[in-house]
C-alpha positions as a printed Julia matrix, in Angstrom:
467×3 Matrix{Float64}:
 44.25  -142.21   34.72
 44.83  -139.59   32.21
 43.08  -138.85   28.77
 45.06  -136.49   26.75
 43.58  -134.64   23.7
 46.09  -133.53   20.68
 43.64  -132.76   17.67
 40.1   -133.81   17.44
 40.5   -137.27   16.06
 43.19  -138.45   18.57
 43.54  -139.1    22.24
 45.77  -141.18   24.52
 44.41  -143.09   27.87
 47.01  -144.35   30.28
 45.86  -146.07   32.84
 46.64  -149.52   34.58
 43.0   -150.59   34.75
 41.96  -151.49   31.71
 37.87  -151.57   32.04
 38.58  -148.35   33.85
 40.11  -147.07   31.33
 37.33  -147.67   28.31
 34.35  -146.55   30.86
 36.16  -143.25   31.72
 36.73  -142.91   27.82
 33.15  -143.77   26.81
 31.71  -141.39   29.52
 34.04  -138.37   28.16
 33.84  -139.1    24.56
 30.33  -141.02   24.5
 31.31  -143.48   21.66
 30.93  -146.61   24.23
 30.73  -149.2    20.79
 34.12  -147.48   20.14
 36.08  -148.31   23.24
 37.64  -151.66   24.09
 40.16  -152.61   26.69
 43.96  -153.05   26.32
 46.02  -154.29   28.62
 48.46  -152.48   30.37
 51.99  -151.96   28.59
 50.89  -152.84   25.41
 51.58  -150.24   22.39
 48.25  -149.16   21.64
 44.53  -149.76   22.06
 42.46  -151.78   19.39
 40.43  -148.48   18.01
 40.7   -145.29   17.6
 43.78  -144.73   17.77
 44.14  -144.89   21.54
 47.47  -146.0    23.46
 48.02  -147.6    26.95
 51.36  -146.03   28.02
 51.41  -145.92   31.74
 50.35  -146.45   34.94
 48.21  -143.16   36.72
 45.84  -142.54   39.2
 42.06  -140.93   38.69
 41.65  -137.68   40.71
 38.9   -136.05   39.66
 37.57  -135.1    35.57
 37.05  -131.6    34.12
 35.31  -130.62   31.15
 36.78  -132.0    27.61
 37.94  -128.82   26.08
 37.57  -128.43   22.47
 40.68  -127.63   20.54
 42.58  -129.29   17.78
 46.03  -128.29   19.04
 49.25  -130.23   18.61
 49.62  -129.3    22.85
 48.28  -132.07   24.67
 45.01  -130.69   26.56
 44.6   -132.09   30.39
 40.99  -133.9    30.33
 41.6   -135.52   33.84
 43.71  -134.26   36.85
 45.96  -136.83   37.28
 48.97  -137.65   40.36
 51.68  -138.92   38.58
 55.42  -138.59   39.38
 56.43  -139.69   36.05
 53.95  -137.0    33.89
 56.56  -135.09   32.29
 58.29  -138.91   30.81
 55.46  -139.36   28.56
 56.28  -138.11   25.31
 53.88  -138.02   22.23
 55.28  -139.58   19.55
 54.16  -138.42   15.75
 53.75  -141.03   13.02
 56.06  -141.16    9.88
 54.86  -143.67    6.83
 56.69  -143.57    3.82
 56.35  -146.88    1.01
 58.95  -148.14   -1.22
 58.58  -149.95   -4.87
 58.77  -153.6    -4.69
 61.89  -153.97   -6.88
 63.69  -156.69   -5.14
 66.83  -154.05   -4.95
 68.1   -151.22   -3.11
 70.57  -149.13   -4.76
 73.0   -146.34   -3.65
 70.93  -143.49   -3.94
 67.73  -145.33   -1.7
 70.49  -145.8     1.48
 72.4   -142.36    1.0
 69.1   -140.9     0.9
 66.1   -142.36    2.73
 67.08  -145.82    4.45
 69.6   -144.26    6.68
 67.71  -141.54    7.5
 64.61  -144.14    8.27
 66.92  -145.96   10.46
 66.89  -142.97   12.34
 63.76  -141.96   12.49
 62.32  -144.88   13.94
 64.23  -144.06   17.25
 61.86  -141.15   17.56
 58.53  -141.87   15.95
 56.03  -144.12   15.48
 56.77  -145.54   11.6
 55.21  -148.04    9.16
 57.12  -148.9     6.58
 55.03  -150.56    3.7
 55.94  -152.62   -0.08
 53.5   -150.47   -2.17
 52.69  -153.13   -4.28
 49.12  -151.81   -5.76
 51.46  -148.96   -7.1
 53.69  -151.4    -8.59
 51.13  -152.63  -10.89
 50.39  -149.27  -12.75
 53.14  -149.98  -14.85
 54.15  -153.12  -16.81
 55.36  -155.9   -14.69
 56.24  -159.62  -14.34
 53.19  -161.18  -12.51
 55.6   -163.87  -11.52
 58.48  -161.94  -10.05
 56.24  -159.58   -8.41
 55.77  -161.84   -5.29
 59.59  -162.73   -5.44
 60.38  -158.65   -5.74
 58.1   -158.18   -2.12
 59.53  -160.58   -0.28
 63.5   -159.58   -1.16
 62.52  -155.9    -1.04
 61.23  -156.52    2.21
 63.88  -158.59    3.77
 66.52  -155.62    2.26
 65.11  -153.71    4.44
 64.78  -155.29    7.72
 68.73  -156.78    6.83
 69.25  -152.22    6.45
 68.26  -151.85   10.13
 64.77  -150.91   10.25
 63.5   -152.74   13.48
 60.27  -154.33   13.98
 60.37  -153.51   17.51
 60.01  -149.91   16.78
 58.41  -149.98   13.38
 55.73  -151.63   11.43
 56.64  -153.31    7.97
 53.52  -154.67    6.11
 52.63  -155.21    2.32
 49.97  -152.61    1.01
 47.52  -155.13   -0.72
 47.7   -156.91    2.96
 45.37  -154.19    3.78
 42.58  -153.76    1.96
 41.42  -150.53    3.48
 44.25  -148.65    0.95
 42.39  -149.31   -2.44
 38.94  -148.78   -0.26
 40.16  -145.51    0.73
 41.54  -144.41   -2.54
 38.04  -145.31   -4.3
 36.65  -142.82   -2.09
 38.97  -139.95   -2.37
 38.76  -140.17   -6.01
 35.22  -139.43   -5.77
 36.31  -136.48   -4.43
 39.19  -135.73   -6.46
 39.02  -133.09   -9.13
 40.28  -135.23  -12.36
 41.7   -131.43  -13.58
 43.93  -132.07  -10.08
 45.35  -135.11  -11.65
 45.94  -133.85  -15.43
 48.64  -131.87  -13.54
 50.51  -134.34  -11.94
 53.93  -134.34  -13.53
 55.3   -137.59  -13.26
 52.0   -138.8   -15.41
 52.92  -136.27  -17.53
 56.39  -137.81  -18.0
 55.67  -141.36  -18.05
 52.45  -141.26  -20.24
 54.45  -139.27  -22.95
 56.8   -142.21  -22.59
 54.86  -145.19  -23.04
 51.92  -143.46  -25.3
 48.09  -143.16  -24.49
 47.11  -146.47  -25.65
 49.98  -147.95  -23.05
 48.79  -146.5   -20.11
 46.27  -147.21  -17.32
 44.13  -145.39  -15.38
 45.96  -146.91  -12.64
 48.51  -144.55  -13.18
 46.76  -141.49  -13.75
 45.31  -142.42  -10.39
 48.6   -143.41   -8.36
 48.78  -140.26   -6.6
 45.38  -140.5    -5.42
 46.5   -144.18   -4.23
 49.37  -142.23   -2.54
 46.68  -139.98   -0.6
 45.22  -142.58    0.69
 48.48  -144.46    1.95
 49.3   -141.84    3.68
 46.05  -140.03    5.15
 44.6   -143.67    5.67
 47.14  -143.72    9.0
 46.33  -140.56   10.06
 49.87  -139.7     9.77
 52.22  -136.32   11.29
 54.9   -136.31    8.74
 55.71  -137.95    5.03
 59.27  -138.5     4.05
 59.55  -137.43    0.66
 61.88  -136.52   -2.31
 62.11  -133.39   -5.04
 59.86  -135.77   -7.43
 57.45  -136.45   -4.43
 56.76  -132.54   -3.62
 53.75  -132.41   -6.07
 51.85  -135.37   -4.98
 52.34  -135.08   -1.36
 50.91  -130.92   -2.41
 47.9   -132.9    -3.63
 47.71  -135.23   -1.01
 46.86  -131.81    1.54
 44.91  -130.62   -0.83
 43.07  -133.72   -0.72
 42.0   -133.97    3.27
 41.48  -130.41    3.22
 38.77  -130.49    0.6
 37.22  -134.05    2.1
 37.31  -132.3     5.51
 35.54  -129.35    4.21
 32.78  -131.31    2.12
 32.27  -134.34    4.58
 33.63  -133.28    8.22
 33.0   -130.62   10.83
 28.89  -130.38   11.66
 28.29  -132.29    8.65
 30.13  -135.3     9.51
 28.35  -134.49   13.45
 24.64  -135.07   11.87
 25.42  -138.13   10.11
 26.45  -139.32   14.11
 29.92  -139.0    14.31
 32.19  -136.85   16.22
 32.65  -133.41   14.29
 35.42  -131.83   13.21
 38.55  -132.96   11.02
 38.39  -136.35    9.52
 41.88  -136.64    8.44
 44.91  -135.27    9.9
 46.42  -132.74    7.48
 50.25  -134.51    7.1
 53.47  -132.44    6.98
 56.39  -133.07    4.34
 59.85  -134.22    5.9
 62.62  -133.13    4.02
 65.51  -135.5     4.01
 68.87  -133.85    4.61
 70.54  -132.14    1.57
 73.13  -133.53   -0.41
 72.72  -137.23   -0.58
 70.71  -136.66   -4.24
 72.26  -139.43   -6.4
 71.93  -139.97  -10.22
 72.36  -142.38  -13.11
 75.22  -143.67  -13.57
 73.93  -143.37  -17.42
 72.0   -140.05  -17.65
 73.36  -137.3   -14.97
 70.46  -135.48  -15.25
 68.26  -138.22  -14.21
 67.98  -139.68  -10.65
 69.1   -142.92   -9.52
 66.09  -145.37   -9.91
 65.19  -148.9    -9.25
 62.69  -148.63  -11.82
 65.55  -147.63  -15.1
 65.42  -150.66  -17.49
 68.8   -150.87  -17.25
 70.27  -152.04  -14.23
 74.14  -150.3   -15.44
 72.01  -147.08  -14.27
 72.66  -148.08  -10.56
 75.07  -149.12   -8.26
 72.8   -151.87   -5.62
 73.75  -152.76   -2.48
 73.97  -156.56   -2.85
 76.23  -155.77   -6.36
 79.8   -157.65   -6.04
 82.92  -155.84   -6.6
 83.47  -157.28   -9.78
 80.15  -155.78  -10.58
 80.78  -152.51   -9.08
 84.21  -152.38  -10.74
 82.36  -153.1   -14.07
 79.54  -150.66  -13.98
 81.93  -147.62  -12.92
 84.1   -148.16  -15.83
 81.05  -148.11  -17.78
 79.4   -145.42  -16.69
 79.08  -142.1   -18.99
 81.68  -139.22  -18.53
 82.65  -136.39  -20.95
 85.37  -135.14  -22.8
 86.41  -132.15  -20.88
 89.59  -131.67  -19.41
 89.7   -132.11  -15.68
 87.11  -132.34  -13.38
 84.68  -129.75  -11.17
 81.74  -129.08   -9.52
 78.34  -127.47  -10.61
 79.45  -127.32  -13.86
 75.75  -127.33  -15.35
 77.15  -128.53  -18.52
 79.04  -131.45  -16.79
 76.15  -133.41  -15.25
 78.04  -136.6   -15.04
 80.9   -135.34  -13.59
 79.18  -133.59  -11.07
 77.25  -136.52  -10.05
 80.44  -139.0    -9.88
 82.36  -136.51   -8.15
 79.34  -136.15   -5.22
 79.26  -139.64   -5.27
 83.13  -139.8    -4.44
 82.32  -137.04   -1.86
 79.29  -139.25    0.24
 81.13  -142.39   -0.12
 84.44  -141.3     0.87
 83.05  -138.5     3.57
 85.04  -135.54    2.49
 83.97  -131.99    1.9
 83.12  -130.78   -1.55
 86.24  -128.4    -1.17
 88.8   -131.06   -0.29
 87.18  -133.55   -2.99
 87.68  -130.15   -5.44
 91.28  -129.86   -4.52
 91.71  -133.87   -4.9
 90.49  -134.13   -8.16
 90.51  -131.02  -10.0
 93.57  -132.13  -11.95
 92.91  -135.81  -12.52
 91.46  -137.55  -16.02
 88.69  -139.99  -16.18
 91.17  -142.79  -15.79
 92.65  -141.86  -12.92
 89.43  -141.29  -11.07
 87.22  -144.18  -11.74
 89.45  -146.58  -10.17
 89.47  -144.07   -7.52
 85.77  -143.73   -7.13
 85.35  -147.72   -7.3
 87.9   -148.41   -4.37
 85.64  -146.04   -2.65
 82.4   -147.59   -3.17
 83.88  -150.77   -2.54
 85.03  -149.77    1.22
 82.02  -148.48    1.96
 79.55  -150.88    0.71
 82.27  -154.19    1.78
 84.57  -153.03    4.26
 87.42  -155.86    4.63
 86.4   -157.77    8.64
 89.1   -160.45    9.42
 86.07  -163.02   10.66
 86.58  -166.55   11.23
 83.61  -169.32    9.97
 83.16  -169.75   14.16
 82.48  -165.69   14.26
 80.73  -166.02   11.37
 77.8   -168.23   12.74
 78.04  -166.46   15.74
 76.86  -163.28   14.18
 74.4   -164.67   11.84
 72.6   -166.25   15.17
 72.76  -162.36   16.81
 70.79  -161.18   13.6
 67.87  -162.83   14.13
 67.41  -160.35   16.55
 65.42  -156.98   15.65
 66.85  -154.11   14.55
 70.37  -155.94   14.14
 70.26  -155.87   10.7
 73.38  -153.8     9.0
 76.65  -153.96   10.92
 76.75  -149.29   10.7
 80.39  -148.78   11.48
 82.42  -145.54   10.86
 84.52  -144.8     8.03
 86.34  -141.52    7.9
 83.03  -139.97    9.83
 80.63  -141.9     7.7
 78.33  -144.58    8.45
 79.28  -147.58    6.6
 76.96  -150.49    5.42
 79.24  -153.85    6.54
 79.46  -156.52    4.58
 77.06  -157.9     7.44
 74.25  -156.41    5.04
 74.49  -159.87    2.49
 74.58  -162.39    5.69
 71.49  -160.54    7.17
 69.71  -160.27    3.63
 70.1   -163.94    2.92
 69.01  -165.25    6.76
 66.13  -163.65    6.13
 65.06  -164.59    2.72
 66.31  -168.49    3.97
 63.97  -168.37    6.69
 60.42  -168.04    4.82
 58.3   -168.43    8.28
 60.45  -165.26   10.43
 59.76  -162.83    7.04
 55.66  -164.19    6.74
 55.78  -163.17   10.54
 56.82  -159.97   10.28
 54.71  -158.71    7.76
 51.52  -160.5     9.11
 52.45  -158.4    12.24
 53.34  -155.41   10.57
 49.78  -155.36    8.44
 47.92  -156.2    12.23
 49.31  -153.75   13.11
 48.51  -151.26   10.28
 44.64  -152.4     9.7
 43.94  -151.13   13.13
 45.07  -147.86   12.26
 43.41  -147.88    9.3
 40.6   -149.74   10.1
 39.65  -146.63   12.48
 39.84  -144.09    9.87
 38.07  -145.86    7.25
 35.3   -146.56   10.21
 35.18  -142.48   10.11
 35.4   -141.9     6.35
 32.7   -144.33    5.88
 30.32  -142.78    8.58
 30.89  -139.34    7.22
 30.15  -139.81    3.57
 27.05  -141.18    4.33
 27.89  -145.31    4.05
 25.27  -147.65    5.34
 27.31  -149.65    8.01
 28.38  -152.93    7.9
């Protein structure tokens, strides 16, 4: 057996014995009531964060150093062949809006990169629908809107094999957590926040909730609630994920470290302070209506977007709709040309081309000669033509219903291309009510005993009686 220590709140057992495992664990860390057994090869033990990874033999046990670095820190001597094949892998979450859509922007810019990800992390993917609420919404279509965003998703490639997709309200321990860093959140923190700024101006005091003078503090405790390494996030994310460090640094400093020790815990850091992942540059998308405004799922009007389930005819419609200018020709980073800029690097993701060739393209051409240009694009890479058969058809709809063969990613001048695969995957999962309730069930089992562990900690720490 091995017991490996990366910060203070986190440790991983491997071991093939089970019972050996906890009473090692409960000797070393002396939290017995904490420690249950897992069986061997599954993901992860039921508390505290522990995982059963592999099979090792006990030598002999040192002293339990005390460090909170990233390393891994040898607690037990351990004979192992395979040592150096166990890999630590850091946890992403990241939530999306449950719109019922996915547009243009959300693929080119986070869902393809998520895709990815999940190869090489531990992920939960969650329908933050307690944000939802902050603004005015359709009770009705709200349940409707989770379940389609959800199964957009999974049809995009994220696989439940590797990743955990759950519905916020499925676990209550987000809005418990979020009560409690607000006690601890300066409200001068929150006057700050832009976005309220922005939206608040929009819809006028006596329109908005506290709800949404409180969403970032919602946001803090999605993400510190998991204990998580890194946070996928966007320009108009930077300031709230800025608040959500500032946020487990101040609760660690007024609840954690000795203090959190006398109250009968374990000392030191209660949350893990996350790190922002920047998605790759250039896949920023805007408006089809305002340039200087990005592509969003929440814009009243839906002309503003470009989804993936649109039809051609709908695509074909929207781009000859969308605004231009009357300039002459076309260019880049022209900052008085915000449409064109965003059309033409539009053209450029779609069509995979360098901003210099797309320059030399299109430098010369007029609004009517490039919107039809710009649609064909869209079109071939959001419905590439496939010569299938009915009999291939049903053949491929019966090989989605495996995970992680959701979107059909082929290559299109160097460019991964969603198939038309996307729509038969999207509707075999909303037609199949019982596989989606499945997966989310799962996916929030999965989450709550994360979460359950940390809010076990908070709750200790800040003095709660316990349950």
């Amino acid at each position: 057996m091995v017991l490996l220590r990366f910060t203070s709140s986190h440790y991983l057992i491997f071991s093939s014995s089970p019972m050996s495992c906890c009473r090692i664990a409960s000797i070393v860390l002396k939290a017995p009531e904490t420690i249950h057994p897992c069986c061997f090869g599954s993901h992860r033990l039921r508390r505290n964060g522990f995982r059963c990874c592999s099979s090792i033999s006990l030598s002999d046990s040192e002293t339990a150093p005390k460090t909170d670095s990233l390393r891994p820190v040898k607690i037990f001597t351990v004979i192992t062949p395979n040592l150096e094949s166990i890999i630590y892998r850091k946890r992403i979450v990241s939530g999306v809006q449950p719109t019922g859509s996915i547009h243009l922007g959300n693929y080119l810019g986070a869902i393809k990169n998520w895709i990815s990800l999940q190869n090489d992390y531990e992920t939960l993917f969650f329908i933050v629908d307690l944000h939802a609420i902050t603004l005015p919404y359709e009770a009705q279509q709200l349940p409707k809107a989770t379940r389609a965003t959800a199964a957009i998703y999974l049809a995009c490639g994220v696989d439940t094999s590797k990743a955990s997709v759950f519905v916020q309200s499925h676990v209550p321990a987000h809005a418990e957590l979020m009560w409690m860093l607000s006690s601890a959140t300066p409200i001068g923190w929150l006057n700050k926040m832009i976005q309220f700024k922005e939206k608040s101006h929009k819809m006028g005091d006596e329109n908005v909730g506290v709800g949404l003078l409180t969403y970032p503090v919602l946001m803090a405790s999605d993400i510190l609630l998991y204990q998580s390494d890194l946070v996928p996030v966007g320009e108009d994310q930077k300031q709230h994920m800025e608040l959500t460090r500032d946020l487990a640094e101040r609760v660690n400093y007024l609840y954690g470290g000795k203090k959190w020790k006398k109250m009968g815990g374990r000392g030191g850091a209660i949350f893990k302070v996350p790190e922002p992942l920047i998605p790759p540059a250039g896949a920023r998308v805007m408006s089809l209506t305002d340039g200087l405004s990005k592509m969003s799922k929440s814009a009243p009007s839906d002309q503003s977007r470009i989804n993936l389930l649109d039809t051609k005819d709908v695509i074909v419609n929207k781009i000859r709709r969308c605004k231009t200018d009357s300039f002459p020709g076309l260019d880049f980073d022209n900052r008085d040309r915000p449409e064109c800029n965003n059309l033409l690097s539009v053209y450029q993701l779609v069509a995979g081309k360098t901003k210099q060739e797309v320059t030399q393209e299109c430098q010369d051409m007029n609004w009517g000669t490039f919107k039809p240009l710009l649609t064909d694009a869209l079109i071939d890479h959001l419905h590439p033509i496939q010569d299938t058969v009915e009999s291939s058809k049903r053949k491929m709809v019966s090989s989605l219903r495996e995970p992680g063969c959701g979107c059909s990613i082929i290559t299109h001048f160097g460019v991964p291309v969603l198939s038309s695969l996307l729509k038969v995957r999207y509707e075999e999962i909303m037609s199949d009510s019982a596989y989606l309730d499945r997966v989310l069930v799962e996916g929030a089992s999965k989450a709550a005993d994360i979460a359950g562990a940390t809010l076990n900690n908070v709750r200790q720490a800040m003095g709660f009686l316990p349950r």
